[in-house]
C-alpha positions, 0 to 999 in steps of 0.5 A: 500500500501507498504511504500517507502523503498530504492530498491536495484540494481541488481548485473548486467545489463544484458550486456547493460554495455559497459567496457574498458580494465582498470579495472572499467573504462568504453570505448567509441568508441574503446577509453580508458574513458577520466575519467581515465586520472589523473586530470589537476595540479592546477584543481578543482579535484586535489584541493579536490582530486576528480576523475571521473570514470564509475561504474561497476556493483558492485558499482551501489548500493552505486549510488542508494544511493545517488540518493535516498539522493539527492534533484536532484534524481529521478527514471530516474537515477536508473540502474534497471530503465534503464535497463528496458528502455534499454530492451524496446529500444536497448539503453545502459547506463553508469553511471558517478560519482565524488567521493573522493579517499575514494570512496565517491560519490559527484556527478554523471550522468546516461548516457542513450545511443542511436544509430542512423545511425548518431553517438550514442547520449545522449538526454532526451525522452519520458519515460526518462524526466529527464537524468541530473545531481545528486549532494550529498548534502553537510553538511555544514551550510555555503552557500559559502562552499556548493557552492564552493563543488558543482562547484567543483564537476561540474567542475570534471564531465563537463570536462569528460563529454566534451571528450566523443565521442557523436554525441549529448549529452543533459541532463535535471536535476530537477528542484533543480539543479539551478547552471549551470555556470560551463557549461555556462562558457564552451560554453554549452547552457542552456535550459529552459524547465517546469514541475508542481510538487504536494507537496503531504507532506501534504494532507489537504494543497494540498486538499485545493490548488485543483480547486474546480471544480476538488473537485466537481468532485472527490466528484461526481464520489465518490458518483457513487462508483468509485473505485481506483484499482492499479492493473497488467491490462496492456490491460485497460490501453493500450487501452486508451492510445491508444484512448488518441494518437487517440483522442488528436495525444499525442505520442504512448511511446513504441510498444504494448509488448515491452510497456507490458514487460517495465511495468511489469519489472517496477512493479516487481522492485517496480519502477513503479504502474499502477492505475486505476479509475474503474466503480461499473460494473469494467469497466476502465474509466481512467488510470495512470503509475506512476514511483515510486522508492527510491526516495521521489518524484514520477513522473506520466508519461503516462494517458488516459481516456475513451472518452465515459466517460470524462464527469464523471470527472474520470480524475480527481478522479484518479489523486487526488486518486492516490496523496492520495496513493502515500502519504500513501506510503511515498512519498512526491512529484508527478512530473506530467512531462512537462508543456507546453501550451496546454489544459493538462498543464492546467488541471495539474495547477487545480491539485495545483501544483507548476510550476517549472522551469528545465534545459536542457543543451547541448553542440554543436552537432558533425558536422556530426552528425547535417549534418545527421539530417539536410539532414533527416529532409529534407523531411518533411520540403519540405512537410510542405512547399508545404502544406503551399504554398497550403494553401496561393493559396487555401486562395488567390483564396477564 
């Protein structure tokens, strides 16, 4: 497999970008970006001369860049990543920096936008598990200082981020963004959400973290001459992602083609690899969609599994297979996304990975907005509470 080289973004999106009439500032709703106002006297981005704006086109590759440099990067934030999802959906998406009067980018926020009959809205989604924040790392060797950058940088990005005209705006950053006090302090609300990520830097170290019954196992299907593929057969890995909806009720991501020609955007862009554990015969006994990208960490999104065949342990020769490639190619990290208490996430937790703790932040919804979705969700909470009462009648009359 090929090593991990940054990706270049392309020169434009295909016309999911939406721009204002002042020249590389961006609009919403018909009003001129609040980025392009000049910052208040006495501020934190007057004090260090930082101004908030949305890229154009011509400026996404120096955005890929620190994605790629930044602890808190990762695929989700790239342009040719979303515009792939933007094709899939009928999304849209911005991307807003701070940088200095030099142009350097401190900091910044990929805004992927939706529509519902209710007002445009901002909210991580399947396919889209992180749409935070990702901050440049800053050189200093004093903690105060660093920190002191950081909020300042916070501070440039929350207050633009507080005009944009979104019926709901929430966004989830990895977990090494920690330091969300600048929000708090605004009447955000901060969410804990949890992920279990795969230290893959070092292969007999991560080998020795994983459940020994997941070592017997890869070694048994290794000795049945099952095979890692990483191949294009979308149609095998749909399949079972369908059998795993089926079986388990897990989500079905996209439409079947709109699926088909996100996937192979995704491998065309060297963003994204579809891995297969085959049968001596070929057959597909498990499949994975990893997100890979410029960033050193990679982020297993989508899996299934041939119900005819989960007792060979395939499941798990695939997921320890594909950390062994993932780190032949130089990356450093697999994010195995989301870790909430079920029967998955503890499969995840005998990967050896480490529970790590994410944030989600939100600011209030508009009240339209919230009115919209609470007269919508109307109809099925009514249904959960007549098959409730149902329940109770069935359960007295027993």
């Amino acid at each position: 497999m090929g090593k991990l080289e940054p990706q270049p973004a392309p020169a434009t999106m295909s016309g999911q970008i939406i721009f204002g009439a002042l020249p590389g500032r961006a609009s919403f709703g018909g009003v001129a970006d609040p980025a392009a106002s000049p910052p208040r006297k006495g501020s934190a981005m007057m004090a260090t001369e930082l101004t908030t704006r949305m890229l154009a086109p011509e400026d996404y590759p120096r955005w890929v860049a620190t994605v790629a440099a930044s602890p808190d990067g990762s695929v989700y934030s790239l342009p040719d990543y979303l515009d792939a999802l933007c094709t899939a959906t009928g999304g849209r998406f911005r991307v807003l920096v701070a940088e200095h009067n030099d142009g350097h980018i401190v900091g910044g926020i990929a805004l992927f936008e939706c529509d519902s009959r209710y007002g445009s809205f901002v909210s991580p989604r399947r396919l889209l598990y992180y749409n935070g924040l990702v901050l440049s790392p800053h050189d200093s060797t004093c903690p105060g200082h660093v920190t002191a950058r950081y909020l300042q940088t916070l501070d440039a990005i929350e207050r633009t981020l507080a005009q944009l005209r979104y019926g709901r705006l929430r966004f989830k950053s990895r977990s090494t963004c920690t330091d969300l006090r600048t929000f708090q302090s605004r009447g955000w609300s901060v969410r804990p959400s949890y992920t279990y990520v795969v230290d893959i830097g070092d292969m007999p170290a991560a080998w020795a973290r994983l459940d020994k019954n997941h070592r017997r196992l890869i070694g048994r299907c290794t000795e049945q001459g099952l095979q890692l593929t990483l191949d294009d057969d979308f149609d095998a890995f749909h399949h079972l992602h369908l059998q795993t909806h089926e079986r388990k009720g897990a989500p079905l991501y996209l439409p079947r083609e709109s699926f088909r020609q996100f996937v192979e955007t995704l491998r065309a862009r060297n963003l994204g690899r579809l891995y297969h554990a085959r049968l001596p015969d070929g057959r597909v006994a498990a499949t994975q969609l990893v997100l890979t990208g410029p960033h050193p960490v990679s982020h297993t999104v989508c899996a299934g599994a041939e119900a005819e065949l989960l007792s060979l342990g395939a499941t798990a020769f695939l997921r320890w297979r594909v950390l062994e490639d993932l780190a032949a190619a130089g990356y450093r990290a697999n994010d195995l996304t989301d870790a909430e208490l079920n029967s998955v996430t503890t499969f995840k937790a005998q990967l050896g990975g480490e529970l790590s703790l994410c944030l989600e932040v939100s600011r209030p919804d508009q009240l339209g907005f919230r009115l919209g979705e609470m007269a919508a969700s109307l109809p099925n909470r009514a249904r959960r509470g007549v098959r409730r009462a149902l329940h109770r009648s069935a359960g007295g009359s027993a």
